[in-house]
N, C-alpha and C positions, 0 to 999 in steps of 0.2 A: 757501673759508672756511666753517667748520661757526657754525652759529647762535649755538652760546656765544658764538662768539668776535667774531661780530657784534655780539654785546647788548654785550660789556665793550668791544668798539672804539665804541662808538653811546651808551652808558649816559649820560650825558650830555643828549646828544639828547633818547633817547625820554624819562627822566625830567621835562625840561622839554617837551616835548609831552604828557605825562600830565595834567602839571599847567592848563598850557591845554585841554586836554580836560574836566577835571574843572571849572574856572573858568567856562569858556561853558554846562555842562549846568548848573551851580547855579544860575547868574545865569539861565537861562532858565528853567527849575524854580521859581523863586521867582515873576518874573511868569504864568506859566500857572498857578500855586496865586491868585495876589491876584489873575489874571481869570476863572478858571474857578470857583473857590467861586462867588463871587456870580451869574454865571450861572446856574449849579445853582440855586441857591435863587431865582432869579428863576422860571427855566423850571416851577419844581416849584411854585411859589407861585401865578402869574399863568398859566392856563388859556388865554389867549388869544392867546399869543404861545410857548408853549411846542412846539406843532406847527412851527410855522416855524421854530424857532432849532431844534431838533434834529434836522427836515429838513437845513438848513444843517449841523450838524455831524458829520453820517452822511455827507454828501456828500465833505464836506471831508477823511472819518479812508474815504475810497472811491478819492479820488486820490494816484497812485502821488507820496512825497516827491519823488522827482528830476525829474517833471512839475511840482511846484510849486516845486522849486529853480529850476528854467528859465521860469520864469513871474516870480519875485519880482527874477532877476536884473535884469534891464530895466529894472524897476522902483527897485531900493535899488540895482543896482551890485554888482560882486566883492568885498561888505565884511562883516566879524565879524557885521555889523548884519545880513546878508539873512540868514546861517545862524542868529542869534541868534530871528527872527523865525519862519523856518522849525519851528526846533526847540519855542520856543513855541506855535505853531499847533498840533503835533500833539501838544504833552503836555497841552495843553488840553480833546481831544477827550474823554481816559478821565476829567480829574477833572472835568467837568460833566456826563456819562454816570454816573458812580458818586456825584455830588452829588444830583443828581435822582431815582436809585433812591434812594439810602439814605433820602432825607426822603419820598418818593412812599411807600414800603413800610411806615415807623413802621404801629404797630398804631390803631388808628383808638382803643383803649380809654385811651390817653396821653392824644390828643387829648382826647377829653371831659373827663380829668379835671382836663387845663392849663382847658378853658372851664368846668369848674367850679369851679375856685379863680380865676375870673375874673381870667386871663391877657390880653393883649392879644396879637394876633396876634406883635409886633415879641417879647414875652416870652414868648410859647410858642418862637420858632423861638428865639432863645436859651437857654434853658433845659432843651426837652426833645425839641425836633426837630432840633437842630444835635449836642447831645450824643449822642442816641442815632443819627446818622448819622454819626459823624466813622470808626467803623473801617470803615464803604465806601467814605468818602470819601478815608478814605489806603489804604486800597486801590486806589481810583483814582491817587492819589501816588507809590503803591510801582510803579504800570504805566509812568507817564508817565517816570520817573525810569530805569527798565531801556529802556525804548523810547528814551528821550535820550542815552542811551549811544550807542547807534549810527547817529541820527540827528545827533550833534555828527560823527560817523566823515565821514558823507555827506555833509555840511555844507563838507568840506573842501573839494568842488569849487568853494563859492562864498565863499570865503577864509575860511573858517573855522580858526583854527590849533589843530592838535590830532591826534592818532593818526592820521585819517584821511590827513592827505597824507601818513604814512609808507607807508600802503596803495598810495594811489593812485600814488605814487612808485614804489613796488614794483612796482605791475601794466602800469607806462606801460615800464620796466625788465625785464622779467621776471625781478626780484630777488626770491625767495622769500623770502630772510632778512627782507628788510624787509618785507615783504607781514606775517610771521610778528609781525615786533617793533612792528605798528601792530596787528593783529589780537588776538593775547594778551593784551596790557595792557588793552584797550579790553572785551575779555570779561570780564576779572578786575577791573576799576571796574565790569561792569555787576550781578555776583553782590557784589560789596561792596556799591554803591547800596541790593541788594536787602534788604542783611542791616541795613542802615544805616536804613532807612526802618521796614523790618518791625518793628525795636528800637524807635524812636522812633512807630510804632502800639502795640505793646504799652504803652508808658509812659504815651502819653496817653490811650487806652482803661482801661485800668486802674482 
């Protein structure tokens, strides 16, 4: 059986595993942006606990995902919920990493002049250190979002439903087609994510 003819026997299939695919990377994507902004701006803000958490988060984006898919199983069990968690963890890493550069880096000559039109701190990070951080910030977004692509893939092993178990289905079979029809699809949502994200930086940069 030649590949066409896999996809139009499978289309079906892989279609609704796309869609699970793309489902579990959003819904994680959304909490790693509403856990890791605030981080960020915590780390960058308070000096004294900023060494420690991003000690903690260098270590964490140091361990290999399938050592911590094997780690969390135990833990939460073969369910949506441990890959869900997983994938969250690691799309965490780049947007608290590029929250903390972008607000760390502002020109120090902003700052003086938010404390000269007597800003309060909570109105400075509002106004002129959140604005002027937000396109490193989705920078960090645009990372964690291509990276979640194939972290939801690898996520299959711990029931994650989605392109991956076409993979892993494939490689336990030594089916190429389906190795092929989990693989492709899963790279072509990660260059769409990319372009998706990069659009929605331009817009709110702008």
């Amino acid at each position: 059986m030649t590949f066409f003819e896999f996809i139009v026997l499978r289309h079906e299939q892989i279609l609704r595993l796309l869609v699970e695919h793309t489902r579990i990377l959003l819904f994680a994507l959304f909490f790693a942006v509403i856990i890791g902004v605030p981080i960020g701006i915590l780390v960058s803000s308070v000096k004294r606990v900023s060494s420690p958490i991003m000690l903690i988060i260098n270590g964490l984006q140091a361990v290999p995902s399938l050592a911590l898919l094997g780690f969390l199983i135990p833990l939460v069990g073969v369910t949506e919920q441990t890959a869900i968690i997983l994938i969250v963890i690691y799309a965490v890493l780049p947007i608290v990493k590029n929250t903390y550069a972008g607000i760390l880096n502002i020109g120090p000559q902003y700052i003086e002049a938010a404390r000269g039109m007597g800003m309060t701190r909570l109105q400075m990070l509002r106004h002129v250190q959140f604005p002027l951080a937000l396109p490193v910030i989705m920078t960090g977004v645009r990372i964690a979002s291509v990276a979640g692509v194939g972290l939801v893939t690898i996520a299959a092993f711990a029931g994650g439903r989605g392109l991956g178990s076409l993979v892993f289905s494939g490689i336990a079979t030594l089916n190429t087609n389906m190795i092929l029809a989990g693989a492709i699809p899963a790279a072509l949502l990660a260059l769409l994510m990319d372009f998706i994200v990069s659009r929605i930086e331009k817009a709110v940069t702008a």
